[in-house]
C-alpha positions in Angstrom: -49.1 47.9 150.4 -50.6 44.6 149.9 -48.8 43.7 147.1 -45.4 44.7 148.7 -46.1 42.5 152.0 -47.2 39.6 149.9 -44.3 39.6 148.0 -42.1 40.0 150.8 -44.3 36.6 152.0 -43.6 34.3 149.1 -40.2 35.2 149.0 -39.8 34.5 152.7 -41.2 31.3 152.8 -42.5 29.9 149.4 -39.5 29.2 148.1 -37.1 26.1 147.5 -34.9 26.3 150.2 -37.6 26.2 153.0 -38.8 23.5 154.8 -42.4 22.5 156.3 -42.6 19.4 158.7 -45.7 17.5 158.6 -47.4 16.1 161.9 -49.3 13.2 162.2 -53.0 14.1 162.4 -53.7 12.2 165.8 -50.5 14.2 166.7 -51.1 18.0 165.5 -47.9 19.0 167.4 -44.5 19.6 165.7 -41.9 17.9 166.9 -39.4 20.5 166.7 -38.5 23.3 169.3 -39.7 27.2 167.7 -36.8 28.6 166.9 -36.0 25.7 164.9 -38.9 25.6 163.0 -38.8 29.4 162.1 -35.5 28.8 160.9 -36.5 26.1 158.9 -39.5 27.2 157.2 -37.9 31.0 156.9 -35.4 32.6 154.5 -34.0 35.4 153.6 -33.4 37.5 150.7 -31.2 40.5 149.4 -29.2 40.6 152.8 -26.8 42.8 150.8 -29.1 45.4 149.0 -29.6 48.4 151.1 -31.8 49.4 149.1 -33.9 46.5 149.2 -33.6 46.4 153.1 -34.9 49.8 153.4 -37.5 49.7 151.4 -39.1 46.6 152.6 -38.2 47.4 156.7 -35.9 45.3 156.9 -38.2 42.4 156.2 -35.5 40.7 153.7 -34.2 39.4 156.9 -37.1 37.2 157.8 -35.3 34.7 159.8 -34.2 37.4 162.2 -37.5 38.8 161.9 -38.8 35.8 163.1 -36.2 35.1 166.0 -36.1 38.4 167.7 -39.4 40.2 166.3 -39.0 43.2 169.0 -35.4 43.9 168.1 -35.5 46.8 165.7 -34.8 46.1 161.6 -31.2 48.0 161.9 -29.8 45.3 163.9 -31.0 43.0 161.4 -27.5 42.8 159.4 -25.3 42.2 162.3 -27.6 39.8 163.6 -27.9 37.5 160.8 -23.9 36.9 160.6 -24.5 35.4 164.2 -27.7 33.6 163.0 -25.6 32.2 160.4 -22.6 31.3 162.4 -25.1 29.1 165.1 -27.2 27.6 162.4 -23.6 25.9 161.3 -22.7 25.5 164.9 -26.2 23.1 165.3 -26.0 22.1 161.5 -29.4 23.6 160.6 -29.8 25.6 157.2 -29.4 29.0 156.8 -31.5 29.7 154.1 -31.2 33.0 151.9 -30.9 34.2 148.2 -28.2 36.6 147.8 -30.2 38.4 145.9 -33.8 39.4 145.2 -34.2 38.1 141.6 -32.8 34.6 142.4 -35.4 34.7 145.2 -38.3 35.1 142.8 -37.0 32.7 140.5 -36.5 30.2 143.4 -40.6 31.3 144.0 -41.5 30.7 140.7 -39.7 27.1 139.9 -42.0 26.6 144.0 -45.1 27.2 142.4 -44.2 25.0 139.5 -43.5 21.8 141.9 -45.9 22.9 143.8 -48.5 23.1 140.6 -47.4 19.4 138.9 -49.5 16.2 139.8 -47.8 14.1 142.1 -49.0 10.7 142.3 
């Protein structure tokens, strides 16, 4: 089970597309509002893949997850199609992998950035 969550983690938000804003250490408040940030600094994956979506609960869909956490998995789909539609509305990303592979390869080329010494 452990490995399944933290998979499900690293997919959902150590990947390329995501975004982390930084706050000034006098500050330690971020500037924007919370469902902005979770929709920044979320994506999803395998929106598509039934499969996928059942066997993980529906936690492919992590920015819905994140935005209406008491709304059960199933709605999940439809949801995300609204999600999607306002995030263009308000110009903010929408950020998924169609499909689970390219998630984990967006995850891996991450750690790479993430691993090489910047100066």
């Amino acid at each position: 089970m452990g490995l399944v969550l933290s998979v499900v983690f690293q997919l959902a938000h150590v990947v390329e597309k995501t975004s982390f804003d930084f706050v000034a250490e006098d500050n330690k408040v971020i500037a924007a509002e919370w469902a902005i940030h979770e929709v920044k600094t979320t994506a999803d994956f395998a929106p598509q893949n039934k499969v996928i979506s059942w066997l993980m609960g529906g936690l492919n869909f992590q920015i819905e997850h994140h935005l209406f956490p008491h709304i059960s998995h199933v709605h999940y789909p439809a949801l995300s199609k609204i999600i999607r539609k306002q995030c263009e509305l308000f110009g903010l990303p929408y950020n998924y992998y169609p499909t689970m592979r390219q998630a984990i390869y967006s995850h891996v080329r991450f750690m790479k950035q993430l691993g090489r010494n910047h100066e």
